[in-house]
C-alpha positions as CSV (number, residue, x, y, z in Angstrom):
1,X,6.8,8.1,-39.6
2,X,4.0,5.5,-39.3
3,X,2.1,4.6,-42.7
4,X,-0.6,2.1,-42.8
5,X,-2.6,1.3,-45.6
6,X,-6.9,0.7,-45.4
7,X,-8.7,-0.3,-48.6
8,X,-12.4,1.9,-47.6
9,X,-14.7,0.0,-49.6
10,X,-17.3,2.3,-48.2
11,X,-16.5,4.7,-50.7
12,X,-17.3,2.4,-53.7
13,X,-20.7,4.2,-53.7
14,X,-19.4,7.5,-54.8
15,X,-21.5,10.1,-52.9
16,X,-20.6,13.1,-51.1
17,X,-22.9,12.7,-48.1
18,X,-21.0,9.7,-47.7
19,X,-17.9,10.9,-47.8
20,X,-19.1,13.7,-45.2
21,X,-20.3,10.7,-43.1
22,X,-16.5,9.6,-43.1
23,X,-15.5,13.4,-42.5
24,X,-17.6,13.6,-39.5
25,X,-16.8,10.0,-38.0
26,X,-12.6,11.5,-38.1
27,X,-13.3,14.7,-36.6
28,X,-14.9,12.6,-33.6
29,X,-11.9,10.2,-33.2
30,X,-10.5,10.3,-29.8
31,X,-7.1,9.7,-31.2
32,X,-6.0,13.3,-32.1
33,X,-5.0,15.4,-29.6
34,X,-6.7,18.2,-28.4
35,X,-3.5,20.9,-27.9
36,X,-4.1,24.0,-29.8
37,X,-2.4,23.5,-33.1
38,X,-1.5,26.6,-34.8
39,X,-4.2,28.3,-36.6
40,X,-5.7,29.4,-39.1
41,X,-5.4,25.9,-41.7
42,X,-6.4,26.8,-45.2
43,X,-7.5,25.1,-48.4
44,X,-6.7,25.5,-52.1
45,X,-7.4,23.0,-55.1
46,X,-9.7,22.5,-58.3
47,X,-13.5,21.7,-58.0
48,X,-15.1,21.6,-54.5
49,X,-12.9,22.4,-51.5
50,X,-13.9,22.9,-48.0
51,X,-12.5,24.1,-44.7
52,X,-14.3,21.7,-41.9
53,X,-11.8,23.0,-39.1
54,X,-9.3,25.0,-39.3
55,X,-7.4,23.8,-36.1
56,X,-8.7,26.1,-33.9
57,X,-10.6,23.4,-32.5
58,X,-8.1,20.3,-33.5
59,X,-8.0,18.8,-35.8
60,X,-7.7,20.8,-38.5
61,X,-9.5,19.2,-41.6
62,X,-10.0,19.8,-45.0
63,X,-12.4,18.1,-47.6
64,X,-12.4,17.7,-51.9
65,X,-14.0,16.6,-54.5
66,X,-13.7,16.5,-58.5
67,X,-15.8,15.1,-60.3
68,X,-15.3,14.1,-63.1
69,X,-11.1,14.8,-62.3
70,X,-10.2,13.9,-65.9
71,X,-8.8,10.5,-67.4
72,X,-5.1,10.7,-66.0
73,X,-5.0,13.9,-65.0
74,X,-3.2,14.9,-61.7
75,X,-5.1,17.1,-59.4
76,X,-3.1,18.7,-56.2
77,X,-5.1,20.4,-53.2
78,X,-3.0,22.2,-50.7
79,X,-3.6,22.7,-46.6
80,X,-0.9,24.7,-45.5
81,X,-0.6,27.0,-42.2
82,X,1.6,29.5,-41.0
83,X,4.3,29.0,-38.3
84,X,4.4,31.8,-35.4
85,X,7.5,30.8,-34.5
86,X,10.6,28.8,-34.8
87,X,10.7,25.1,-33.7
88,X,9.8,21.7,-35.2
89,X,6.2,20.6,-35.5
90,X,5.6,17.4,-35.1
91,X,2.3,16.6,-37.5
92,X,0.1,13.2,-37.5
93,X,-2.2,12.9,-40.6
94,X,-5.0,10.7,-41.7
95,X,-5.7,10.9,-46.0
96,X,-8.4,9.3,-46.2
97,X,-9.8,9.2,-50.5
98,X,-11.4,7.4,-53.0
99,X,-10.1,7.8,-56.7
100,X,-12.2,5.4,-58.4
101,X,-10.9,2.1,-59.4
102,X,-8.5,2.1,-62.7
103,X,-5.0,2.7,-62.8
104,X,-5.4,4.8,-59.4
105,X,-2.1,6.8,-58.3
106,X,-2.1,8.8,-54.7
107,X,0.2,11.1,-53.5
108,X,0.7,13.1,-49.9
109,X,3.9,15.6,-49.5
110,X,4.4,17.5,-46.7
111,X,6.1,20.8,-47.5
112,X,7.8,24.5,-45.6
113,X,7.6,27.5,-47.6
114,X,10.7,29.3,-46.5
115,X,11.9,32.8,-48.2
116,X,10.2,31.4,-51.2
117,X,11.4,28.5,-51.3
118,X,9.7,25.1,-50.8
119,X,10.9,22.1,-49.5
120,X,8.6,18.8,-50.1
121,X,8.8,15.5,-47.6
122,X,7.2,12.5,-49.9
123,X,4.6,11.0,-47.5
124,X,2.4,8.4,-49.6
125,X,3.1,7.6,-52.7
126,X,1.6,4.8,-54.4
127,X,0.0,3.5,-58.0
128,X,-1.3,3.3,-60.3
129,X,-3.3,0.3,-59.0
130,X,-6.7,-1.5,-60.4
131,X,-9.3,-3.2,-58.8
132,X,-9.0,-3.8,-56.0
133,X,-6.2,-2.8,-54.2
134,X,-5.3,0.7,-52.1
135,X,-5.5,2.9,-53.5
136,X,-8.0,1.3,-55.4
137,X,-11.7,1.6,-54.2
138,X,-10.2,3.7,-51.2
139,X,-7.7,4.3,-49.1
140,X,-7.2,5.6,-45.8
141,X,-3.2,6.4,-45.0
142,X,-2.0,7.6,-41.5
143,X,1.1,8.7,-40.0
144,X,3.6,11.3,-38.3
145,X,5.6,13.6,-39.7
146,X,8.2,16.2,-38.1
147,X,9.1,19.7,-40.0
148,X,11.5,22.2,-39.0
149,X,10.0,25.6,-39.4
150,X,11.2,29.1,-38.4
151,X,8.7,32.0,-37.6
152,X,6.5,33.0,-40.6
153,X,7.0,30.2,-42.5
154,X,4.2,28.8,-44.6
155,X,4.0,24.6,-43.9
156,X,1.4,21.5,-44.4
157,X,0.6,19.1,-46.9
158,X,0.2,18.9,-50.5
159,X,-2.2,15.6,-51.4
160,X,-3.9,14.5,-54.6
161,X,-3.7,11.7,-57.8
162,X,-4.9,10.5,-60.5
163,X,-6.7,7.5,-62.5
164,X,-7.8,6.2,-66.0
165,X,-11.1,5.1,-64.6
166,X,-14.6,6.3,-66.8
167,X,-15.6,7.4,-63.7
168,X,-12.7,9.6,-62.9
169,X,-14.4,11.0,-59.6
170,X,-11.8,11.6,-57.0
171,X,-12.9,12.9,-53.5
172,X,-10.9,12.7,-50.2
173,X,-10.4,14.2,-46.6
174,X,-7.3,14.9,-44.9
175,X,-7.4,15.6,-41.3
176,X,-4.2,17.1,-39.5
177,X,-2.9,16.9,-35.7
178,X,-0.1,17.1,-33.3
179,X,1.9,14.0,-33.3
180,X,1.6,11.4,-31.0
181,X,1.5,12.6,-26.7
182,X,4.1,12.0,-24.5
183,X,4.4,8.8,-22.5
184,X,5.1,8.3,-19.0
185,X,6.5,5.2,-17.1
186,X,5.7,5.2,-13.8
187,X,7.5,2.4,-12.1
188,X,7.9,3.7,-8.4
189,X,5.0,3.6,-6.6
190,X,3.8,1.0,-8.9
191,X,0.3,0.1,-10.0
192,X,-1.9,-1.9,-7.0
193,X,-2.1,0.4,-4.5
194,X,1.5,-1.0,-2.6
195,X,1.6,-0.2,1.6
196,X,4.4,1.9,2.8
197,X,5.6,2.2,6.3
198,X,5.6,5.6,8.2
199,X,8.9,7.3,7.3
200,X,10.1,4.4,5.1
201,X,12.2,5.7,2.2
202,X,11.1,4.9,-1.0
203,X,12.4,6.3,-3.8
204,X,10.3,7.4,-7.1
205,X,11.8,6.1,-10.2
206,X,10.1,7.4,-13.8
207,X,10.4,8.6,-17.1
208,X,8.7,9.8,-20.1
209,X,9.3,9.3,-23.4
210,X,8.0,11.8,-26.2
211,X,5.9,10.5,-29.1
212,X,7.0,9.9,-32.8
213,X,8.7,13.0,-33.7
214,X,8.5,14.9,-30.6
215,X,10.7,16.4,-27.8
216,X,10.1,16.4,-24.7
217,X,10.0,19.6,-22.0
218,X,9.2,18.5,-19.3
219,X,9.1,15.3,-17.1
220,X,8.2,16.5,-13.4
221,X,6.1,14.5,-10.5
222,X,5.9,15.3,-6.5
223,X,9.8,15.1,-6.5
224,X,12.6,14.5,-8.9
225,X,13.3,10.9,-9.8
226,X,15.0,9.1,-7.6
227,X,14.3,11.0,-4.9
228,X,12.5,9.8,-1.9
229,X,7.9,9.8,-1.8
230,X,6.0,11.2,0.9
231,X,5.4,8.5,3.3
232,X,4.6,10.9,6.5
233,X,1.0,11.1,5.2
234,X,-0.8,8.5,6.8
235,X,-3.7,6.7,4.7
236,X,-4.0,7.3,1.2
237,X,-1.7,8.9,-0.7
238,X,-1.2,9.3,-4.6
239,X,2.2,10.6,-6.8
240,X,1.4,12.1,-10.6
241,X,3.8,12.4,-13.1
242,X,3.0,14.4,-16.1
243,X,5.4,14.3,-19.7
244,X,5.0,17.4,-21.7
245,X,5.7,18.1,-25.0
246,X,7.6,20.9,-26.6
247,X,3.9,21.6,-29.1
248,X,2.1,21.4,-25.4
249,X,0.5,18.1,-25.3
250,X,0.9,16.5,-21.9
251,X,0.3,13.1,-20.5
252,X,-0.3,12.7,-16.8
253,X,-0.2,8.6,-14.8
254,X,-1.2,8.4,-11.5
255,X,-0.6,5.7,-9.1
256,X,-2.0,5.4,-5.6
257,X,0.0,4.3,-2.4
258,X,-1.1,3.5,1.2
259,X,1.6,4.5,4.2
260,X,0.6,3.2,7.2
261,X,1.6,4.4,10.8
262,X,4.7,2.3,12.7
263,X,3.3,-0.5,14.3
264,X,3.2,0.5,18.4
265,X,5.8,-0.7,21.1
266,X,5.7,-1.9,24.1
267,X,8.0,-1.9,27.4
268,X,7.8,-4.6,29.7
269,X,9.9,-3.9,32.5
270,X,8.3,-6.4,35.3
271,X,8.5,-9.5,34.9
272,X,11.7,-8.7,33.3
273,X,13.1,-10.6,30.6
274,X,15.6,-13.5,31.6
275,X,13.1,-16.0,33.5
276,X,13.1,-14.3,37.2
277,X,12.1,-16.9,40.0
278,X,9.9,-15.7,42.5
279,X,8.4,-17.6,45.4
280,X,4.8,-18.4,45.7
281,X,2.7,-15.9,47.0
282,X,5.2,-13.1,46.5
283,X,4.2,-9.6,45.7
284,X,5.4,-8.5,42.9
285,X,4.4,-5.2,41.1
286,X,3.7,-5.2,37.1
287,X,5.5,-2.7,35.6
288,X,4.8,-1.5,31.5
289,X,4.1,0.9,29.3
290,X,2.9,1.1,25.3
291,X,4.0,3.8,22.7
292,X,2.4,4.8,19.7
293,X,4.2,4.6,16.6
294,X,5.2,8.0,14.3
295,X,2.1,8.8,13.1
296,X,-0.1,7.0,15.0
297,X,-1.8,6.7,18.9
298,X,-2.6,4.1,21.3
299,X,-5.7,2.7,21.7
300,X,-5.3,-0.1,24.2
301,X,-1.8,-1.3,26.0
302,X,-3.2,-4.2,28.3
303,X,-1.4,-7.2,30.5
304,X,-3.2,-9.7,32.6
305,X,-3.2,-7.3,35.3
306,X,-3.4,-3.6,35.4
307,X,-0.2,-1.5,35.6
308,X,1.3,-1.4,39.0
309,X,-0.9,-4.4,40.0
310,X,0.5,-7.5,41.5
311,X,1.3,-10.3,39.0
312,X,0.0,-13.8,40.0
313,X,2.5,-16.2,41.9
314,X,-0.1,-18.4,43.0
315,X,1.0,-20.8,40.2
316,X,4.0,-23.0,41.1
317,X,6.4,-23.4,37.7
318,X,6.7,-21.6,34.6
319,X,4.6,-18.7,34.0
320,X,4.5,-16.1,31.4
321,X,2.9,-12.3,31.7
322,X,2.2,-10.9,27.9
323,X,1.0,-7.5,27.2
324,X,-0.1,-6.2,24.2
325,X,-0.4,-2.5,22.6
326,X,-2.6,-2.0,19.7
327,X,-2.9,1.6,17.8
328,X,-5.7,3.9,16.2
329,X,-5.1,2.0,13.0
330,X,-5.4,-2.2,14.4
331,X,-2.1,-2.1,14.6
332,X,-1.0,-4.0,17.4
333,X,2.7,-5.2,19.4
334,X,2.5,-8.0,21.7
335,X,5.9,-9.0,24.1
336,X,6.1,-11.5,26.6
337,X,7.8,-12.5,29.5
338,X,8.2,-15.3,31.6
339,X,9.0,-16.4,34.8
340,X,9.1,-19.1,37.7
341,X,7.2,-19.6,40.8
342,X,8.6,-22.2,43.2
343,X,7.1,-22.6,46.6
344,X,7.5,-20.9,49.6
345,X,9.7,-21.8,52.4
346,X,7.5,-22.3,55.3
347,X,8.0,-22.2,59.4
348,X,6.2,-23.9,62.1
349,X,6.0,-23.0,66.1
350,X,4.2,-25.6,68.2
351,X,2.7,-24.3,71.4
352,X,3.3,-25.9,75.0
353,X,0.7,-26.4,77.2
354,X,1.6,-24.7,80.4
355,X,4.1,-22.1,81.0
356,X,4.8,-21.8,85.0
357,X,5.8,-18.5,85.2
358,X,4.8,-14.8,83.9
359,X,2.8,-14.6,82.0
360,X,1.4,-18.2,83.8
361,X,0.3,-18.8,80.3
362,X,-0.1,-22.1,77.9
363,X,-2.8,-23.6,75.2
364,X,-4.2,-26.1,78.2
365,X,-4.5,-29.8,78.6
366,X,-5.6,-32.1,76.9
367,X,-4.7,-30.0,73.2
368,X,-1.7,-29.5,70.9
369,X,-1.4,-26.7,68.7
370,X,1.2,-25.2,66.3
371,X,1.2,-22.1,64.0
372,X,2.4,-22.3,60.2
373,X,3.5,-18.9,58.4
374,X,5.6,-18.7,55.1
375,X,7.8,-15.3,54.8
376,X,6.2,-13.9,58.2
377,X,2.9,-14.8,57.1
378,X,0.1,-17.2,58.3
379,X,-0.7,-19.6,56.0
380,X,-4.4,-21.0,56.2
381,X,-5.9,-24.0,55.3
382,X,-2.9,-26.4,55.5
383,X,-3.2,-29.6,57.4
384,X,-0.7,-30.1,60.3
385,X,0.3,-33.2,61.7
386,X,1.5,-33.9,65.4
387,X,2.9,-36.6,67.0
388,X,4.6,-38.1,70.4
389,X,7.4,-40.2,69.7
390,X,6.0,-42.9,67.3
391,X,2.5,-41.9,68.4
392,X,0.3,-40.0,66.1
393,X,-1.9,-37.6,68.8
394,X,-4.1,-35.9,65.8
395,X,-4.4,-33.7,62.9
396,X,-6.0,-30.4,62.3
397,X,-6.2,-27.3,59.4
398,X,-4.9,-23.8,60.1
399,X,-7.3,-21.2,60.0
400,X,-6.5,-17.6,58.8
401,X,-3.9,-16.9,61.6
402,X,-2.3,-20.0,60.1
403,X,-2.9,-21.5,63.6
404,X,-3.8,-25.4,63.8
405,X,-5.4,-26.8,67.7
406,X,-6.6,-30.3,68.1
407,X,-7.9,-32.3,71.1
408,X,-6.0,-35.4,72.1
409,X,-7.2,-38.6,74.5
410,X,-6.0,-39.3,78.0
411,X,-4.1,-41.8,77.0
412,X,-2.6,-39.6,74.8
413,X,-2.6,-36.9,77.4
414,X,-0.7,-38.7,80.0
415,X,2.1,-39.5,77.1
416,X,3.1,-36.3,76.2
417,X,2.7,-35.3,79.8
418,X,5.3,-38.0,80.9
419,X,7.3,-37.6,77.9
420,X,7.2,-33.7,78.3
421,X,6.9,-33.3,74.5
422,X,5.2,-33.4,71.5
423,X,6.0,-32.7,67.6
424,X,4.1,-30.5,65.0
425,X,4.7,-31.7,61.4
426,X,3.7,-29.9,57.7
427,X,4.6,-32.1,54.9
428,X,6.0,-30.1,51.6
429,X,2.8,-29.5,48.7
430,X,3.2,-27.9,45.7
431,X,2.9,-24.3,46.8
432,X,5.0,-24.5,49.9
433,X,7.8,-26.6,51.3
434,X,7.3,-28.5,54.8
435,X,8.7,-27.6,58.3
436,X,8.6,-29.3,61.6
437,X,8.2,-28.1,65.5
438,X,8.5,-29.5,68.3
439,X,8.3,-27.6,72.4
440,X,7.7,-28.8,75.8
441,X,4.2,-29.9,76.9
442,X,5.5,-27.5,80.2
443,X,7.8,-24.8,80.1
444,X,9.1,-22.8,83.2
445,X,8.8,-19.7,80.7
């Protein structure tokens, strides 16, 4: 049971449209409960008595007045209702009064009426008290009280006093409720909106906790405590728990919850992982593939070069190939390989000048050629050297067939001619490693 204690100098000025005011301001109160309470309340007492609700629209509420009440005479009004059945009602109360000033006494009993016989519950009782304090010049007591009743039984509240005061006035309003609602704690999902995964299991964890007085009947939310949330509903989800009371009153929290979709994955199969070596200028296919998570799909699943596309080994050293798969919802997976590209082994054929017999065939006098390849393939654009001995004849640069022809002087002419050779040279660069050649300036074949 709560009791607090208000001295209400408002009603100093002893009016009834001011107590009405005060009447009115209760009935508005957000505080009492709006569950049915049973119904119909009625009123008994001396001098002016008056029903302003009789609970059929809580709370139910009674208002008196006598005046004058008599110099230290005790006056008693009654609000009393019947129970339809058997249980235990748990009551909160607001007595609210002004007995004048002198020697002021206030009482409030709760009471059941059962086979005749009545059983009180002392709620307030205070005084005699002067000037000024409760329940002097006012009062305004509040609390909860719980009565076991069986079916038929009369219940409710008994409240009145006294005082010695000239003006013996004493006026009041009682207004009666249900008891405190139900609380809930909702702990799991929590307040702030948390982010849960696809599929991750999280379990809800609550309670509820009747008010002062009360029993709770039920505790129930999207699944029993403890038991795993929905978090195969992508976006915004939300979990309610509502606490009901056995008189009917229910509190309901609500928390809110995000679950987004598993982040997507990807498969990288070529390059592979572990660093592979390749040579420059090798074909080499890329080889991937990106899948959505649960709940989700793929919006892009990129690399540097498309699926089944060659990757580039045009760079001599450490490379790396990354590609990247990113969902409906941003979400987005990135993996990485890496590999090596050293340079290519390379071969080199020089080309005689005259070959006597079939097929009576040669580059000619007064050139030297060669032709550069690297895995079977020409290789343009390289610069080849050649050379007689410890003369240098000239230079020139493959073309696309990888093939390299330079004139040479008489001089130089009558050198390899008398020497009946000459050498083709490529010195190792960064993308490929050298080779030499050398062949006869005349061949029989």
């Amino acid at each position: 049971m709560r009791v607090t204690h208000q001295a209400a100098r408002r009603w100093r000025t002893v009016v009834l449209g001011v107590a009405l005011t005060g009447v009115m301001g209760i009935l508005a109160s957000s505080a009492w409960a709006s569950v049915t309470l049973e119904s119909p309340w009625a009123a008994s007492g001396p001098g002016t008595v008056s029903v302003v609700s009789d609970g059929s629209t809580p709370p139910a509420q009674m208002t008196y007045l006598m005046d004058p009440a008599g110099i230290a005479t005790t006056r008693t009004w009654t609000f009393s209702t019947t129970a339809g059945s058997t249980g235990v009602r748990t009551l909160s109360y607001d007595d609210n009064g002004f007995y004048a000033y002198f020697e002021v006494r206030a009482f409030l009993d709760a009471f059941v009426t059962h086979n005749g016989v009545t059983t009180y519950t002392s709620l307030v009782n205070v005084g005699p008290a002067i000037c000024c304090t409760a329940p002097s010049s006012g009062f305004d007591y509040t609390g909860d009280v719980s009565l076991s009743v069986q079916s038929g039984d009369t219940y409710g509240f008994t409240v009145g006093g006294s005082n010695r005061d000239e003006n013996n006035d004493i006026h009041g309003t009682l207004t009666i409720g249900l008891g405190p609602p139900p609380s809930v704690t909702l702990t799991t999902p929590p307040t702030g909106t948390p982010t849960y995964t696809y599929g991750e299991t999280v379990d809800a964890s609550y309670s509820c906790t009747a008010g002062a007085g009360g029993t709770i009947s039920t505790c129930a939310g999207p699944v029993a405590n403890g038991s795993a949330i929905n978090t195969t509903s992508v976006g915004s989800n939300s979990f309610t728990v509502t606490a009901t009371d056995t008189d009917g009153q229910s509190t309901s929290v609500t928390n809110s919850y995000n679950v987004v979709p598993l982040p997507p994955t990807v498969s990288l199969v070529t390059p592979p992982t572990g660093t592979p070596t390749y040579t420059y200028g090798q074909v080499v296919d890329a080889s991937y593939s990106c899948t959505a998570g649960a709940g989700s799909s793929i919006s892009t699943c990129a690399g540097p070069v498309a699926n089944g596309s060659a990757i580039s080994t045009t760079s001599v050293g450490s490379n790396s190939f990354t590609v990247t798969a990113t969902d409906a919802d941003s979400q987005s997976t990135s993996v990485t390989n890496s590999y090596n590209v050293v340079a290519a082994s390379t071969s080199l054929k020089a080309w005689p000048q005259l070959i006597e017999f079939e097929p009576f065939a040669g580059i000619g006098s007064g050139v030297v050629a060669a032709t550069l390849t690297s895995g079977g393939h020409p290789v343009s654009g390289q610069t080849i050297y050649f050379t007689a001995g410890s003369t240098a004849l000239c230079h020139a640069t493959t073309n696309a067939a990888g093939y390299a022809i330079c004139p040479i002087s008489g001089a130089n002419e009558s050198l390899v001619t008398s020497i009946n050779y000459y050498k083709a040279s490529y010195s190792t660069t960064t993308d490929y490693t050298g080779s030499t050649a050398t062949t006869a300036v005349v061949t029989l074949f």
